[in-house]
N, C-alpha and C positions, 0 to 999 in steps of 0.2 A: 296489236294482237287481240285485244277484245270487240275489236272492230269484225275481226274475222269472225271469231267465238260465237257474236251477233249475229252475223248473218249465216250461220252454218245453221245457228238453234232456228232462226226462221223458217229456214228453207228445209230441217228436218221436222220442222212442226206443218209446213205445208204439205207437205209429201204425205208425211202420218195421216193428215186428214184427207187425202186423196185415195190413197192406196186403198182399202175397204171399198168403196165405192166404184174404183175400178177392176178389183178382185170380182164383185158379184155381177158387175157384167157382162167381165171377160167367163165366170161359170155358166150364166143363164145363156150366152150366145153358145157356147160350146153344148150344154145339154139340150137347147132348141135346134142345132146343126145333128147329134148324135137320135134325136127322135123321128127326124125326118129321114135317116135314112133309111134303104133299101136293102133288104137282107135276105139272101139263098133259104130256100127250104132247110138246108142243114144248118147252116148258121140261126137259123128263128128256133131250130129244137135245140141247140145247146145255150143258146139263150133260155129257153121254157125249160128245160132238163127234163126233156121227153125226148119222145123218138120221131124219125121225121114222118113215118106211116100217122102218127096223130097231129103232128101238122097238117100233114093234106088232106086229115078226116076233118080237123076242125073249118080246114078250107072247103072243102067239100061242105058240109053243111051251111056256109054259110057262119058261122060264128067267127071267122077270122078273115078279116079282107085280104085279098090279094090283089097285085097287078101280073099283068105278062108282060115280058121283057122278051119279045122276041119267042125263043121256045122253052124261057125258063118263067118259072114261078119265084117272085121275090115277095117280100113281107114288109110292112115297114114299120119299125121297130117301133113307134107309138101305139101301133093296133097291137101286136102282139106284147107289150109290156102291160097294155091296157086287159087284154086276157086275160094274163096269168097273172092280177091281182084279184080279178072277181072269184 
């Protein structure tokens, strides 16, 4: 029985010291994946909590990059996070 006891305490003392270290990578991949993406004109204003006429003002000016997607306008969530904190 202490044989077991043994190696269960092992094997939850290696896990312990693993899990942290695979936590913050599996977060950094998931918010590097969620910055790159591409986001609708309405979707980047309830992101910003404006309206979408000032999306396309700030697009229009030039203060907010965009791409086209065919015949829509997308955003991609690093430029427009990166906005609305300046």
């Amino acid at each position: 029985m202490a044989l077991t006891l043994d190696i269960a305490s092992d094997v939850r003392a290696a896990v312990a010291s693993v899990v942290p270290d695979l936590r913050a990578a599996v977060v950094e991949a998931v918010r590097t994946a969620m910055m790159d993406r591409l986001v609708t004109v309405e979707e980047a204003a309830s992101i910003a909590a404006c309206s979408t006429g000032a999306i396309r003002k700030r697009i229009a000016r030039g203060t907010l990059p965009a791409v086209r997607v065919g015949r829509t306008v997308r955003v991609r969530t690093s430029d427009l996070l990166g906005e609305v904190r300046r």
